[in-house]
Backbone of each chain as ProteinMPNN parsed JSONL, in Angstrom:
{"seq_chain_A": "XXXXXXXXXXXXXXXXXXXXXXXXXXXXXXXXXXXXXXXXXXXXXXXXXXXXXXXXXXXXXXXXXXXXXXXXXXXXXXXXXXXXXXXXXXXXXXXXXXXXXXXX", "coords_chain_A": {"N_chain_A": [[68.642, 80.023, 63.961], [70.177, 81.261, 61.308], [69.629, 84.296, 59.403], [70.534, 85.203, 55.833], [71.907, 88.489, 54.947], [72.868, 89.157, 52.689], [72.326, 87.545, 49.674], [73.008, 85.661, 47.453], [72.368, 84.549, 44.481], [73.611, 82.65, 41.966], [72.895, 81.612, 38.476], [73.754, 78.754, 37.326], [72.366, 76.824, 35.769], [71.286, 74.855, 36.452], [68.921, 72.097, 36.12], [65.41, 71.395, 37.391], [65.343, 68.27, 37.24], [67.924, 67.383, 37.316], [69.351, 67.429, 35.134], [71.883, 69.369, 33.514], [72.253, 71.462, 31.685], [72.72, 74.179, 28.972], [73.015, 77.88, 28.504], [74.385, 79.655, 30.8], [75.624, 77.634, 32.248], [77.524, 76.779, 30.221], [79.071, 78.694, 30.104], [80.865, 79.873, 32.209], [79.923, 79.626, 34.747], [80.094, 77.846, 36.793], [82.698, 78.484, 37.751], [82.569, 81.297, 38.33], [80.748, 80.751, 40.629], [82.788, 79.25, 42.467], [84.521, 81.292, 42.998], [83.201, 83.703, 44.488], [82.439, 82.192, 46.201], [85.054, 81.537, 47.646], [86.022, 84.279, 47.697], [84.04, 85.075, 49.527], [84.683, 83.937, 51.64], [87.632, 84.695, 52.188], [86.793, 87.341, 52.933], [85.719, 86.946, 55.077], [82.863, 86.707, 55.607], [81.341, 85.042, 55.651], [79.245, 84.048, 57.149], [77.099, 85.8, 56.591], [76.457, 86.09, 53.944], [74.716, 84.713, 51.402], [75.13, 82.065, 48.91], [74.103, 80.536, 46.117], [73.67, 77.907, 43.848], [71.446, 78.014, 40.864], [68.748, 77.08, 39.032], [67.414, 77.42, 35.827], [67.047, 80.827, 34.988], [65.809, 82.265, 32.931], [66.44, 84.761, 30.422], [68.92, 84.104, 29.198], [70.112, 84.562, 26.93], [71.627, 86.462, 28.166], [73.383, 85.884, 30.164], [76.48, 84.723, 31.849], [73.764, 85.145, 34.793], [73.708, 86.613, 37.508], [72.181, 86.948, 40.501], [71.331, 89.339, 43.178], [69.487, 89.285, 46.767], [68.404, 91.104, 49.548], [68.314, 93.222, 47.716], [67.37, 92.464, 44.941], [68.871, 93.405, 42.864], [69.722, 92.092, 39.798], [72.314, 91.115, 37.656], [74.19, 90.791, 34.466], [75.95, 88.75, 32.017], [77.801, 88.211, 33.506], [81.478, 87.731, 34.553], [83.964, 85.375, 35.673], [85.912, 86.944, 36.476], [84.954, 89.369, 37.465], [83.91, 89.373, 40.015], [85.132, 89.419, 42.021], [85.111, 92.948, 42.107], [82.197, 92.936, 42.479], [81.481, 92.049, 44.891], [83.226, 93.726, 46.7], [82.463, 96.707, 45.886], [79.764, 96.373, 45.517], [78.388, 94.423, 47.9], [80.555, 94.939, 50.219], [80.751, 97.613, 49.986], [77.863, 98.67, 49.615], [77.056, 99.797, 46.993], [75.987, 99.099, 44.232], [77.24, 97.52, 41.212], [76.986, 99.462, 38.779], [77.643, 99.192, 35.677], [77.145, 96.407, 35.356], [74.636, 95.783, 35.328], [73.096, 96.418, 33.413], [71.291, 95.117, 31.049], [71.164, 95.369, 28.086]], "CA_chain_A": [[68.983, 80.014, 62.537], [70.891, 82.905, 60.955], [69.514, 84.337, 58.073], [71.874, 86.327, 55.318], [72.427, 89.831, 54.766], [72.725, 89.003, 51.148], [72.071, 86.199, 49.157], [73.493, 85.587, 45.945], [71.941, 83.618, 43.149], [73.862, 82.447, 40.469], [72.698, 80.354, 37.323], [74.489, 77.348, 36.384], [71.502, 75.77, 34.594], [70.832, 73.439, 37.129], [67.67, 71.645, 36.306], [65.127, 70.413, 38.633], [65.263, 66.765, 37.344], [69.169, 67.001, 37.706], [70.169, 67.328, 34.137], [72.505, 70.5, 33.683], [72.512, 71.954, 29.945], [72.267, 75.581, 29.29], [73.941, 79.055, 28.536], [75.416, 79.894, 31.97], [76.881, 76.374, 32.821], [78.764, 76.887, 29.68], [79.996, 80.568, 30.036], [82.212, 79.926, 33.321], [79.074, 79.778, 35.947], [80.56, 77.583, 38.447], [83.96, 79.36, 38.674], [81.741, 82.161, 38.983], [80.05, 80.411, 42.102], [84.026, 79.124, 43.216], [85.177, 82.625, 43.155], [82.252, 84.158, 44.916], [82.613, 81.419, 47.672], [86.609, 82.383, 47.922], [86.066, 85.949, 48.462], [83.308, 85.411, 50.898], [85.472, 83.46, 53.314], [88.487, 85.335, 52.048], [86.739, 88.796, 54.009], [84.994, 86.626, 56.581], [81.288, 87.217, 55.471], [80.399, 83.309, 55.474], [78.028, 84.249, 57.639], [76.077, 87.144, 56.492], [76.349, 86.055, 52.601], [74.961, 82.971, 51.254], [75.716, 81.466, 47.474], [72.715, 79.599, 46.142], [73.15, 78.076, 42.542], [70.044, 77.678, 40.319], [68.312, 76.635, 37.593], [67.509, 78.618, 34.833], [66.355, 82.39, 35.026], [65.406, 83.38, 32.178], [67.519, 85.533, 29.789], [70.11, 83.247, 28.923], [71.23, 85.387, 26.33], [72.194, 88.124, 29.135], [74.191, 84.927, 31.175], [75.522, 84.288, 33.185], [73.306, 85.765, 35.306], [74.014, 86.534, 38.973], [71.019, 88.025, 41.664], [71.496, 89.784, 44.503], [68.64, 89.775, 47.306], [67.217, 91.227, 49.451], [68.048, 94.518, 46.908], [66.638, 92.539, 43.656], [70.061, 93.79, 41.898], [70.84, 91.567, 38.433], [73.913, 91.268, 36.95], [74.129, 90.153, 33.531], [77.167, 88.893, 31.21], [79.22, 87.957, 34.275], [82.372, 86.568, 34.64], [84.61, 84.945, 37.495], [87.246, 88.8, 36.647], [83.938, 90.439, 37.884], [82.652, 88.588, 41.375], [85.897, 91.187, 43.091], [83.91, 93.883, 42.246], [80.591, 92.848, 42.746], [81.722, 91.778, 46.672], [84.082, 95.149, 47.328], [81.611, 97.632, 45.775], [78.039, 96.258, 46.423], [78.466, 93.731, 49.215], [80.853, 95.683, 51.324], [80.177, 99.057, 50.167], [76.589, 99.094, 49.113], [77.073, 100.626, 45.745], [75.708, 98.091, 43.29], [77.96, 98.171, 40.136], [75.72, 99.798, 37.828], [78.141, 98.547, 34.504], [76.828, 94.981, 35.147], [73.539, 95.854, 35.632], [72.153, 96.534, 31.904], [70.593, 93.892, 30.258], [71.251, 95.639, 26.753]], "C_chain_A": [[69.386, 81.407, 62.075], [69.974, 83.261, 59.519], [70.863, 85.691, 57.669], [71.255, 87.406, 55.482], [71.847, 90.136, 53.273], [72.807, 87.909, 50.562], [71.934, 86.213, 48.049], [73.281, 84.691, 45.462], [72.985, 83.275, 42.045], [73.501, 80.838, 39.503], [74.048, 79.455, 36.888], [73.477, 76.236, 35.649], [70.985, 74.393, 35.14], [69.107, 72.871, 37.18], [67.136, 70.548, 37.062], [65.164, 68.909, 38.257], [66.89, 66.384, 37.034], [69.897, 66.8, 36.229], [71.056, 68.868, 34.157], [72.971, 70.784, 32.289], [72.555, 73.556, 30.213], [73.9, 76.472, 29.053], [74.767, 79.204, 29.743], [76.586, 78.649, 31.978], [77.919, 76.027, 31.823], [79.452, 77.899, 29.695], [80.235, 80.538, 31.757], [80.917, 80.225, 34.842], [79.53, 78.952, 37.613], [81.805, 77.931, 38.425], [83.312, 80.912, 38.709], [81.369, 81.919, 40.762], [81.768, 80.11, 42.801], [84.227, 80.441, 43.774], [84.47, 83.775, 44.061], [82.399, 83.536, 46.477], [84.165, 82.091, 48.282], [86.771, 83.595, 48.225], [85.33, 85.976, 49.313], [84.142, 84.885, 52.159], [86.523, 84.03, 53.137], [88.202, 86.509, 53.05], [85.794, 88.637, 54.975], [83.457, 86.625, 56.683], [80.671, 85.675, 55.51], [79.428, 83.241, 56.302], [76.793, 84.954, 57.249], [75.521, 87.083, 54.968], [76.273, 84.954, 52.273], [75.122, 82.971, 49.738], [75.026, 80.342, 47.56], [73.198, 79.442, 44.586], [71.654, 78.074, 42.308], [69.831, 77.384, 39.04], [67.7, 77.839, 36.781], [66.182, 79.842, 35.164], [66.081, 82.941, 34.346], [66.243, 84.031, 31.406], [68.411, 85.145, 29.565], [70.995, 83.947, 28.081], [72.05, 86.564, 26.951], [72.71, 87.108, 29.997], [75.666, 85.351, 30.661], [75.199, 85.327, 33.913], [73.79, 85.788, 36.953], [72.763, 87.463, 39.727], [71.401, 88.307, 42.783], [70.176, 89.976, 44.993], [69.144, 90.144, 48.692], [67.101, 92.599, 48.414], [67.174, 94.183, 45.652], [67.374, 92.917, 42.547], [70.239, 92.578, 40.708], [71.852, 92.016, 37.689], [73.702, 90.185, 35.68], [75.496, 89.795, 33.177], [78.414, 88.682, 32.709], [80.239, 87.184, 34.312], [83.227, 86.356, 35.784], [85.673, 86.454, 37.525], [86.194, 89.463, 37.227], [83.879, 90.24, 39.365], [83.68, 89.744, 42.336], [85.172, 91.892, 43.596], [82.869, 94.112, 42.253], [80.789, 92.733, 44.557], [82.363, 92.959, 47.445], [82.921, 96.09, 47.176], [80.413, 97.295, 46.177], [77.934, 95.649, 47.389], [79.094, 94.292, 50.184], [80.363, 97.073, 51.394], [79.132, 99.369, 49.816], [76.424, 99.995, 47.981], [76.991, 99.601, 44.593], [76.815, 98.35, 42.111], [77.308, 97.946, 38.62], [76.205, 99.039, 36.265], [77.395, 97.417, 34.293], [75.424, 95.286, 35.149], [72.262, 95.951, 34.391], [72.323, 95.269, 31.403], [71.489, 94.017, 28.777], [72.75, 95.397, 26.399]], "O_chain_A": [[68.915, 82.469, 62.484], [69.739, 82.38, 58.691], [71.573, 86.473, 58.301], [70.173, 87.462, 56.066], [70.957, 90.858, 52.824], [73.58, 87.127, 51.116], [70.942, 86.67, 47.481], [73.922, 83.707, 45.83], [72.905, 84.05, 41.092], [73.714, 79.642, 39.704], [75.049, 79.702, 36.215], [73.759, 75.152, 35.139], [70.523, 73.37, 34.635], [68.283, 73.164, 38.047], [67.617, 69.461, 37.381], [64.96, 68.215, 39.252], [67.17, 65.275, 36.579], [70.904, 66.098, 36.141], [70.678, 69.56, 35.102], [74.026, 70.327, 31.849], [72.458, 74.098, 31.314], [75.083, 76.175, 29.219], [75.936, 78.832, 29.645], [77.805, 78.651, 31.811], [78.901, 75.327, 32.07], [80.58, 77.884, 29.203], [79.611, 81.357, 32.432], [81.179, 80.98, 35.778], [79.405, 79.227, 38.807], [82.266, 77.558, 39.504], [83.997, 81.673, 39.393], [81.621, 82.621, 41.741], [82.004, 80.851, 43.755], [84.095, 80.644, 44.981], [85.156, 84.754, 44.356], [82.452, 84.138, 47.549], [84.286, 82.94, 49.165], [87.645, 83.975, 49.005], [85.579, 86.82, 50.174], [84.2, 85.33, 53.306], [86.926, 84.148, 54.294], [89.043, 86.782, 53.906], [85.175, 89.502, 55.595], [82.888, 86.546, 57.771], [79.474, 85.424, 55.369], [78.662, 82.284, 56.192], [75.652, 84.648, 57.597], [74.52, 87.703, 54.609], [77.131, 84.1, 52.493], [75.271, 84.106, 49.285], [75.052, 79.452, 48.41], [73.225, 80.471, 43.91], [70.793, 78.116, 43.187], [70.635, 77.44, 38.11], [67.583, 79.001, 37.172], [64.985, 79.759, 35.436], [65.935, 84.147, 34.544], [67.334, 83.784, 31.92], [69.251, 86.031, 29.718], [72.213, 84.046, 28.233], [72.848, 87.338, 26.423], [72.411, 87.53, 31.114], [76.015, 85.969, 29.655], [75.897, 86.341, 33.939], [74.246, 84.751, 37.436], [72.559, 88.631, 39.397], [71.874, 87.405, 43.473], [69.415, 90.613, 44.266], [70.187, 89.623, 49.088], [65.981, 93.082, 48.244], [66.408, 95.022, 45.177], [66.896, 92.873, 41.414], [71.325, 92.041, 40.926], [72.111, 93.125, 37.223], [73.209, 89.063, 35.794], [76.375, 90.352, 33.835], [79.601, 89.007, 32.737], [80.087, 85.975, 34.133], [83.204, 87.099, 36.765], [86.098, 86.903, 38.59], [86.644, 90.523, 37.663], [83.77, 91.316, 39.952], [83.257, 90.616, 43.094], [84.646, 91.919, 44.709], [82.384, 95.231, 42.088], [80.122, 93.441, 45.312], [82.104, 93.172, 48.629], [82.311, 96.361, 48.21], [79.929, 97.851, 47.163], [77.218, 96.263, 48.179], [78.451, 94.325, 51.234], [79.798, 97.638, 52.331], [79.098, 100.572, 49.557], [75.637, 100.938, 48.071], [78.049, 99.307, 44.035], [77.288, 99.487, 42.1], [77.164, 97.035, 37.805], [75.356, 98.383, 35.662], [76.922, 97.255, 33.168], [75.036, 94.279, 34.557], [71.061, 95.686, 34.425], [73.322, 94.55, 31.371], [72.259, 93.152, 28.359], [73.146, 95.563, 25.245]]}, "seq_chain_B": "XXXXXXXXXXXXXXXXXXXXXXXXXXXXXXXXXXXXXXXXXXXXXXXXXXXXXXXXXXXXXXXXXXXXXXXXXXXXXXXXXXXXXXXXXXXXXXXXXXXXXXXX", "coords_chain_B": {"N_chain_B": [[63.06, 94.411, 30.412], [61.62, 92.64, 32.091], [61.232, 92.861, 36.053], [61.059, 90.725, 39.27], [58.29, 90.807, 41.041], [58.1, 89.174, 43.226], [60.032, 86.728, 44.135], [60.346, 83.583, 44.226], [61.885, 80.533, 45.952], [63.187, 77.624, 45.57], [64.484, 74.719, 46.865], [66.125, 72.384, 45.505], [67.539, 70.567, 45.452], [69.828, 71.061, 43.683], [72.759, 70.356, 42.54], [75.539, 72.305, 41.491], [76.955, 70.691, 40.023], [76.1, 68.921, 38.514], [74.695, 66.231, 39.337], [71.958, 65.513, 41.435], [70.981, 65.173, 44.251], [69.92, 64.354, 47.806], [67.75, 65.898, 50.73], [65.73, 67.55, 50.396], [64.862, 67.443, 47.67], [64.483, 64.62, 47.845], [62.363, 64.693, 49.274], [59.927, 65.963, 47.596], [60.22, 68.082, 46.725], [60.194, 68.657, 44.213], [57.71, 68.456, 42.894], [56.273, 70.251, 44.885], [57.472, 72.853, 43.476], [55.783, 72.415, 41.155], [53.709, 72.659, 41.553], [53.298, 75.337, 43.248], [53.914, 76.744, 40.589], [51.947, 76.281, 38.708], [49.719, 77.329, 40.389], [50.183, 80.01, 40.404], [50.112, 80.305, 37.664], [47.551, 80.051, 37.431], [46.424, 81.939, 38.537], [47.485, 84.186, 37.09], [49.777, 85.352, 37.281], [52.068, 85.191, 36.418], [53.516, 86.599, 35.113], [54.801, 88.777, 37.326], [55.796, 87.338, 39.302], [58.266, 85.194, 40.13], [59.269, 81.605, 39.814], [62.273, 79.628, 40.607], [64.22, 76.602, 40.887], [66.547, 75.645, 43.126], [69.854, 74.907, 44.353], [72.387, 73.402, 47.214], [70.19, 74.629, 49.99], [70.82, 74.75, 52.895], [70.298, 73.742, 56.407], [69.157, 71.687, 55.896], [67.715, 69.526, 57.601], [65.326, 70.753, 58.175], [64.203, 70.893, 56.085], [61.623, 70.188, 52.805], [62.761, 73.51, 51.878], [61.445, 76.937, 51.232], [62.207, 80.146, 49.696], [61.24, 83.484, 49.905], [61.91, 86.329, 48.251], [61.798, 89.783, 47.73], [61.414, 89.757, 50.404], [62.905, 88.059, 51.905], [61.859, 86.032, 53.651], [61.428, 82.891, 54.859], [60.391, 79.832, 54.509], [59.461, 75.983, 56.123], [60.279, 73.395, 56.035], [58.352, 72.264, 54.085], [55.369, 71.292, 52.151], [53.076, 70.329, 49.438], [50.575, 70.573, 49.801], [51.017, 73.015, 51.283], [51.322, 75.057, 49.403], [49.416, 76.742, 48.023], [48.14, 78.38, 50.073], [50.922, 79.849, 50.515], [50.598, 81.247, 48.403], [48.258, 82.354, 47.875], [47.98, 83.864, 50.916], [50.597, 85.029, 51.358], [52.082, 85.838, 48.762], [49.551, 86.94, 47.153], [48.076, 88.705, 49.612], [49.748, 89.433, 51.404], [50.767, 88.785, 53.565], [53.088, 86.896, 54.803], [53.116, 83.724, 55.786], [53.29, 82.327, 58.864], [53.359, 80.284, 60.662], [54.678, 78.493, 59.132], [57.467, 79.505, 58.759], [58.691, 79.124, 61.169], [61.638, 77.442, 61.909], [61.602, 75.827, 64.395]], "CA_chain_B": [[63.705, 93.415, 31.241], [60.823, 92.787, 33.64], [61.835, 92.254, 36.968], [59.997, 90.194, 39.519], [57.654, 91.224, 42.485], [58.303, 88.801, 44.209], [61.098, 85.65, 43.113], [60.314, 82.201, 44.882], [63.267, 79.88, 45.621], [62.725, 76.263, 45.864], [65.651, 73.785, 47.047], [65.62, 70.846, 44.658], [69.005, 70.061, 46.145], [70.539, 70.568, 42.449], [74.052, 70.687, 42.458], [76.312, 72.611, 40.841], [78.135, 69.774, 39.444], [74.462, 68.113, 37.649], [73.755, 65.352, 40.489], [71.291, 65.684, 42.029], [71.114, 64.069, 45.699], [69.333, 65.464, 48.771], [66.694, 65.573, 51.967], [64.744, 68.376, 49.651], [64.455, 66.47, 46.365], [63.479, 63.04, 48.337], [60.577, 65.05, 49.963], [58.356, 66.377, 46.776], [60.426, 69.855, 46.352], [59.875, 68.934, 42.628], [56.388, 68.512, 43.281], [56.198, 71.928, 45.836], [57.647, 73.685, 42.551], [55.257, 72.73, 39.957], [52.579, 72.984, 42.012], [53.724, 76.642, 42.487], [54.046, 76.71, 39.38], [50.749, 75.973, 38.544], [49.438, 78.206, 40.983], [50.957, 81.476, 39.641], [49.956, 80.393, 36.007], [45.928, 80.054, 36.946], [45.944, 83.164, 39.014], [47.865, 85.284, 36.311], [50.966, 86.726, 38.204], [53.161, 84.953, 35.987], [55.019, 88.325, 34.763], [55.339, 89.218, 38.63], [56.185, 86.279, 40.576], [59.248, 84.11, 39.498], [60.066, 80.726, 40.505], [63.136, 79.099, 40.972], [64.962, 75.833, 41.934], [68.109, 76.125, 43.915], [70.733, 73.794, 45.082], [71.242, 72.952, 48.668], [70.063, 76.179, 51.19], [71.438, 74.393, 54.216], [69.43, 73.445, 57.01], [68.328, 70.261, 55.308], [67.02, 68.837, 58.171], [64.616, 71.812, 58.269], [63.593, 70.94, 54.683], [62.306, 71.394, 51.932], [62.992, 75.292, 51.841], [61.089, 78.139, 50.059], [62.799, 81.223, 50.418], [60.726, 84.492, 48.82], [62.65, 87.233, 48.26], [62.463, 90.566, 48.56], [60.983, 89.798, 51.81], [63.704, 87.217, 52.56], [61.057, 84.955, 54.228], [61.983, 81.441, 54.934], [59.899, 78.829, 54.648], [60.432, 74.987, 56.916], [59.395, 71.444, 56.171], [56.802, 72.738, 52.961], [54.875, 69.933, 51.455], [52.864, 71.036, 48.11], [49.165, 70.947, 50.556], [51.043, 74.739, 51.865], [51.524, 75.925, 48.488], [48.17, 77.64, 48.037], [48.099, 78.93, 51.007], [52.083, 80.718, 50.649], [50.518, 82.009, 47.555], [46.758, 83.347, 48.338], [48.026, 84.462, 51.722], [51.46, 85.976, 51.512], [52.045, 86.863, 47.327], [48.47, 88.004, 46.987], [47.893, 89.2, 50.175], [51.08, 90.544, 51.909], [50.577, 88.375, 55.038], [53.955, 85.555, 55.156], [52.368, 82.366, 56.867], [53.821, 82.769, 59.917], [53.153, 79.146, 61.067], [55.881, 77.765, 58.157], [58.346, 80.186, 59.163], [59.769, 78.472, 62.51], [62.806, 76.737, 61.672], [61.586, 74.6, 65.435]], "C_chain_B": [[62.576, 93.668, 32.572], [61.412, 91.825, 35.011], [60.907, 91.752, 37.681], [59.608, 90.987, 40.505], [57.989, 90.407, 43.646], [58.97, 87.235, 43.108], [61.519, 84.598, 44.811], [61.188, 81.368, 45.099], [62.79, 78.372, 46.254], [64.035, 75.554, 46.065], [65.073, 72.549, 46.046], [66.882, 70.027, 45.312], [69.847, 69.682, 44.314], [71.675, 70.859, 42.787], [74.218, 71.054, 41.458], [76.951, 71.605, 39.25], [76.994, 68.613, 38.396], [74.074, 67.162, 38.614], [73.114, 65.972, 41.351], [70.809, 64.744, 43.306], [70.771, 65.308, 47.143], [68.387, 65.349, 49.736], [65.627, 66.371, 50.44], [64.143, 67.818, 48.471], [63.499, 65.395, 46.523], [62.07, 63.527, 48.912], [59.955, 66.176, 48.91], [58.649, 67.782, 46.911], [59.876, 69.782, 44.908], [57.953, 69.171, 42.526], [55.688, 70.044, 44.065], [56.472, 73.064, 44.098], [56.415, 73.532, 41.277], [53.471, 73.221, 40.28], [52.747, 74.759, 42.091], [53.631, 77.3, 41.107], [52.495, 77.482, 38.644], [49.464, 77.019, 38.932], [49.534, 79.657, 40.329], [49.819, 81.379, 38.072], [48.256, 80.888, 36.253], [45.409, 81.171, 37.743], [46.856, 84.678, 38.599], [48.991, 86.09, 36.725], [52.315, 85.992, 37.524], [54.363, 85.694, 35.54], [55.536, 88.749, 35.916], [56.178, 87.756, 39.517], [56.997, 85.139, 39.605], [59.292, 83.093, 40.195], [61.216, 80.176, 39.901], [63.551, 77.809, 41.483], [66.355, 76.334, 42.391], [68.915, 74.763, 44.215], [70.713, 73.895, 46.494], [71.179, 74.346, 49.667], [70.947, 75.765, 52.379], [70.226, 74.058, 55.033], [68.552, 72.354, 56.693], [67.863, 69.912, 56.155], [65.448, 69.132, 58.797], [63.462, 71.675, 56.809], [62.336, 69.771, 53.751], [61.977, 72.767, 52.215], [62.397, 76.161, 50.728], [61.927, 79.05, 50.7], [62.079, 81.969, 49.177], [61.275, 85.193, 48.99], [62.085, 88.132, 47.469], [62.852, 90.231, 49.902], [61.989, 89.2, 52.823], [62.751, 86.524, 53.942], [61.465, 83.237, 54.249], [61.351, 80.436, 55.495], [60.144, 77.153, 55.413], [59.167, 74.533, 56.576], [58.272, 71.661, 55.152], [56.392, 71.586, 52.589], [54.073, 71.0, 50.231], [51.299, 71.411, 48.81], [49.41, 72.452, 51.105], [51.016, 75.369, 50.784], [50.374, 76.621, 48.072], [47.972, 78.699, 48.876], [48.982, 80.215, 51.316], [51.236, 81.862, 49.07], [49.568, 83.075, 47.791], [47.248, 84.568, 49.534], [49.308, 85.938, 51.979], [51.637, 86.67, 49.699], [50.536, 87.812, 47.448], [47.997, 89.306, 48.487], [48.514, 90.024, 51.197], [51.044, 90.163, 53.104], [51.554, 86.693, 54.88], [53.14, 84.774, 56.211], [53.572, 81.848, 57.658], [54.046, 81.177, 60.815], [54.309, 77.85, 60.494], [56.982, 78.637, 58.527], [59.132, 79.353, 60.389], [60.739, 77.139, 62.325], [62.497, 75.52, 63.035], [60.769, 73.94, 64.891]], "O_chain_B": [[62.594, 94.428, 33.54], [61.832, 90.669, 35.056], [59.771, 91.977, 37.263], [60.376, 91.849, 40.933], [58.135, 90.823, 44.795], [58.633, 86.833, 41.995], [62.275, 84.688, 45.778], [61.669, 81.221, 43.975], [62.131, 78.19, 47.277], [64.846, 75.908, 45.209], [63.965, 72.025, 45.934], [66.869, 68.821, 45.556], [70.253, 68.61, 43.866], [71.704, 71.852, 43.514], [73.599, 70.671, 40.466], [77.209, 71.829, 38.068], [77.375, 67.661, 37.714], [72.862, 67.23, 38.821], [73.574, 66.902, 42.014], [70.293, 63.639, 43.136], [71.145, 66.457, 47.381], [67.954, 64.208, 49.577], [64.959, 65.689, 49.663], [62.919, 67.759, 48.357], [62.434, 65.127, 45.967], [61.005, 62.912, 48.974], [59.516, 67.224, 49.382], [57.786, 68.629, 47.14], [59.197, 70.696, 44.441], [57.301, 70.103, 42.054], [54.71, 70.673, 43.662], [55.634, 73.899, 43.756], [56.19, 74.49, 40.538], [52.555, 73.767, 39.665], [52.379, 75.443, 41.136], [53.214, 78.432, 40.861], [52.16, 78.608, 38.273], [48.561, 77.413, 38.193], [48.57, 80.143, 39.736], [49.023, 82.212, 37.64], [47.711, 81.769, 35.587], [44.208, 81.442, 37.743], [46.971, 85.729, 39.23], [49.108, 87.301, 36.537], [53.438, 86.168, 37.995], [55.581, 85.522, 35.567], [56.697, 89.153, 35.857], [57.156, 87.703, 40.264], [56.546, 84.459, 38.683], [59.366, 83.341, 41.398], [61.257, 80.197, 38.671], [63.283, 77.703, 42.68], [67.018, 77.285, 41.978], [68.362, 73.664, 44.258], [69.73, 74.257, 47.14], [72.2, 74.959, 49.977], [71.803, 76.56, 52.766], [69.137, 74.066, 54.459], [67.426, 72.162, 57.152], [66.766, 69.673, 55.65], [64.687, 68.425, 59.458], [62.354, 72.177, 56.615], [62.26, 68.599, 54.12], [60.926, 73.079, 52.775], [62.762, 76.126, 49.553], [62.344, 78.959, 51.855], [62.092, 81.601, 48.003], [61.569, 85.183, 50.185], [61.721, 87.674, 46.386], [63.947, 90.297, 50.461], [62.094, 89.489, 54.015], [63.13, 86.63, 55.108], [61.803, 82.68, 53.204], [61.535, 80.063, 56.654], [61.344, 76.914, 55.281], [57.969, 74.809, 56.64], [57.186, 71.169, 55.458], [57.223, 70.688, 52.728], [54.371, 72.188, 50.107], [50.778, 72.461, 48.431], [48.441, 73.159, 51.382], [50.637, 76.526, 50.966], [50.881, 77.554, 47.448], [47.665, 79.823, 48.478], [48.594, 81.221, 51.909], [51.445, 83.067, 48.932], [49.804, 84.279, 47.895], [47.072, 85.775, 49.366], [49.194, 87.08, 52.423], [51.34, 87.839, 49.455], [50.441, 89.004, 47.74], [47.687, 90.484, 48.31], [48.033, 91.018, 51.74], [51.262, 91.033, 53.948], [50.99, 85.599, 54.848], [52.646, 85.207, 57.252], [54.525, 81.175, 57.264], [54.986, 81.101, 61.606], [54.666, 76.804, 61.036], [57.851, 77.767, 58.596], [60.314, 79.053, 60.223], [60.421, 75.992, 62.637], [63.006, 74.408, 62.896], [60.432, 72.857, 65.368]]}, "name": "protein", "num_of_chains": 2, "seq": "XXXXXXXXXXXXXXXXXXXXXXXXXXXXXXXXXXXXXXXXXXXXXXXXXXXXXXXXXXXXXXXXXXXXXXXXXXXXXXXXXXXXXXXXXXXXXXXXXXXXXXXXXXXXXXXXXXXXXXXXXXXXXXXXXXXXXXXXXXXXXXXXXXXXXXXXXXXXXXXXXXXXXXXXXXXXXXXXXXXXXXXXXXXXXXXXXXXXXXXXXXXXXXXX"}
């Protein structure tokens, strides 16, 4: 069994008894998750990087949210123009991108 | 913006898309989570220790799936009788149960 590298969370509001309401899943969370998938097999990482939705995290007003582990990195306020530079700068080059990173 | 110590991931097998359909779901992930849940609440680590459902991890046939992260630990085949055990032994005590770990 492989495990990732990195393993990316993002909220789409998916709740455990399968209803799906919520901040993220209306502010563009699954072309978030599309676009995230598309660049990972776009630079070949479908191995090393997995893409997990989820149900809600908390902070809705700071959605959508995106997590990076094993660093523990959140990203607030994201949108599918961002996931680029979340995969070039912190996923390839290990330089989190601090902009996304405030809550406030 | 408290972050967690440690952030639990449960497969519910939610999709993206709101159905919900799955190996993880049919076997008492919802059940594994609240029990968790539950857990956390009556031994006070609710500000540290997040949980999570997720959609599907992969390895369904392996499942259902915790995954704790930092540690990136990866739980196989959980029922809700281990969930005491992932908690007392590895959150409180810093010792992953080593016995749920083998994907064989």
């Amino acid at each position: 069994m492989i495990k990732p590298t990195h393993h990316i969370f993002v909220c789409t509001s998916s709740r455990p008894n399968g209803q799906q309401k919520g901040f993220c899943h209306s502010k563009d969370a699954f072309a978030i998750m599309e676009t995230l998938l598309e660049e990972i097999n776009d630079r070949g990482l479908g191995g090393e990087v997995f893409v997990t939705n989820t149900g809600c995290l908390g902070f809705c007003e700071k959605g959508p949210i995106v997590i990076v582990y094993p660093e523990n990195i959140w990203y607030f306020s994201v949108s599918p123009d961002n996931v680029e530079e979340i995969i070039e700068e912190h996923i390839e080059g290990g330089n989190p991108v601090e902009r996304l990173m405030s809550p406030e």
